[in-house]
N, C-alpha and C positions, 0 to 999 in steps of 0.2 A: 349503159353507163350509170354508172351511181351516183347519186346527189352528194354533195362537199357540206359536210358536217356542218352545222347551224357556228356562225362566229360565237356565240355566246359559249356554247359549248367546250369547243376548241382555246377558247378565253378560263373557261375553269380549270380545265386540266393545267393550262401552261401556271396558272395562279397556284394549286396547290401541289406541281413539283418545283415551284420554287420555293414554294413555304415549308417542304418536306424538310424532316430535318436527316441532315447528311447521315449516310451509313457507318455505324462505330467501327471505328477502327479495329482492326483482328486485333488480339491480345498478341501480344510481343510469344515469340516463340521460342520454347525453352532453351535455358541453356544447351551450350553441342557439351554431352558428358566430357568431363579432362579427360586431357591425353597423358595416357601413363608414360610412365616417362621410360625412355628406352631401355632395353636390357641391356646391363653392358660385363665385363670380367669385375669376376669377384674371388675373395677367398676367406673360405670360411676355416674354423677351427682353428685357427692361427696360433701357435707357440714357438717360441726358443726355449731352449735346454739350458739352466745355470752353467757356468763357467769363469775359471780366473782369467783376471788380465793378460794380456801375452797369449793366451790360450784360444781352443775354438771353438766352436757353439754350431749347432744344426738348427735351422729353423722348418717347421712342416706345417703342411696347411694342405687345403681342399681346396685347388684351383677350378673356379666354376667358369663356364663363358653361355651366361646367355644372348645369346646375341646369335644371329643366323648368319654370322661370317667368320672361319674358321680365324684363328690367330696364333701369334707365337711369342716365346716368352723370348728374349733374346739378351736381359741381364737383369742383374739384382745390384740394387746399390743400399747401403747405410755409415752412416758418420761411425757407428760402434766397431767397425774392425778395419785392421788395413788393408784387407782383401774379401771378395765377397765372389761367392763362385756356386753355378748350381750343379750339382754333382749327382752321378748315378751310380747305383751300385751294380758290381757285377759278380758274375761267378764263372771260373774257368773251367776245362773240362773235368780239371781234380778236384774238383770243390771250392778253391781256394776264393774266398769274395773279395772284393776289393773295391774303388773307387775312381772312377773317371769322370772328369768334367766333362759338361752338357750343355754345348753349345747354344744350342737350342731346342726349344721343348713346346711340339704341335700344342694346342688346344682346341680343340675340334666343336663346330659352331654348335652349342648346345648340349655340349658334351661337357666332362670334365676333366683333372687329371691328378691325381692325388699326391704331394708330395710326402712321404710319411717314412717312418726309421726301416731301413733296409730299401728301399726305396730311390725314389728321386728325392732329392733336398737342396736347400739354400746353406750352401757351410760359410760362416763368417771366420776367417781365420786371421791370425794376430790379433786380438780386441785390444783396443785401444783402452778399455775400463773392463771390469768383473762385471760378468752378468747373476745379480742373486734375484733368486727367486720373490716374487712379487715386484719387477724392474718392468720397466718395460724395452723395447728397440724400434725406432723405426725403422721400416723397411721398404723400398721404393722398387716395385718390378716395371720392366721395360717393354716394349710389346712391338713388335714387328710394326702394327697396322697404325702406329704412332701414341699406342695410351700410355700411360702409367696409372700404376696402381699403388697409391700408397697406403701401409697397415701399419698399426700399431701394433707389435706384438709382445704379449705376455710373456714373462721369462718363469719359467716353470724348472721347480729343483730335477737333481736326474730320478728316475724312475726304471 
């Protein structure tokens, strides 16, 4: 059996952890880096085509979707025409090309979809004003999964 530490002794230890001075607190811990902010539909290169009043205008652009959930474009709206319609072009077995509305238009998650002259496109038909060059139009898309996406777009002379 072992003898029970002298009180004196047992008397200084308990004196000098309470005289210890408390352990510093950890340094606060870094900020958690921001969170970027989610990918979502975009469109880049954005124009319309000048045109007179009464008249129709094509708008085209680089539909992007980052975002890791496919989507669909399902209408285009703007105050500048009285109809607003996204159209495809096609070609028959004689050549002959033409235009058809497009209902709707995948955009595949991370993928993108180009609307561009010969192409798919936003036709604005009846404008309610002249579109000249250096105007702008806005332009509101509608999207299946609930977004919109609204652009400013440049009205660019014809080419």
């Amino acid at each position: 059996m072992r003898p029970a530490p002298p009180l004196a002794v047992l008397a200084f230890l308990a004196a000098g952890c309470a005289d210890a001075p408390e352990p510093a607190a950890a340094p606060p811990a870094p900020p958690a880096p921001p969170v970027a902010e989610a990918a979502s539909l975009a469109a880049a290169g954005a124009y319309a085509r000048a045109a007179p009043a009464g008249g129709v205008s094509a708008v085209f652009f680089r539909l992007e979707n980052g975002t890791a959930t496919p989507d669909t474009l399902v209408a285009a709206r703007t105050d500048a025409a009285s109809r607003v319609q996204v159209h495809e072009t096609t070609e028959s077995a004689d050549g002959l090309r033409g235009m058809r509305e497009a209902d709707r238009v995948a955009v595949p998650a991370g993928g993108a979809v180009a609307f561009e002259p010969g192409g798919l496109h936003v036709m604005l038909l009846d404008l309610r004003r002249g579109l000249a060059e250096g105007d702008t139009v806005d332009l509101a898309l509608d999207f299946a999964e609930g977004q919109t996406l609204a652009l400013r777009v440049p009205v660019r002379g014809l080419q």
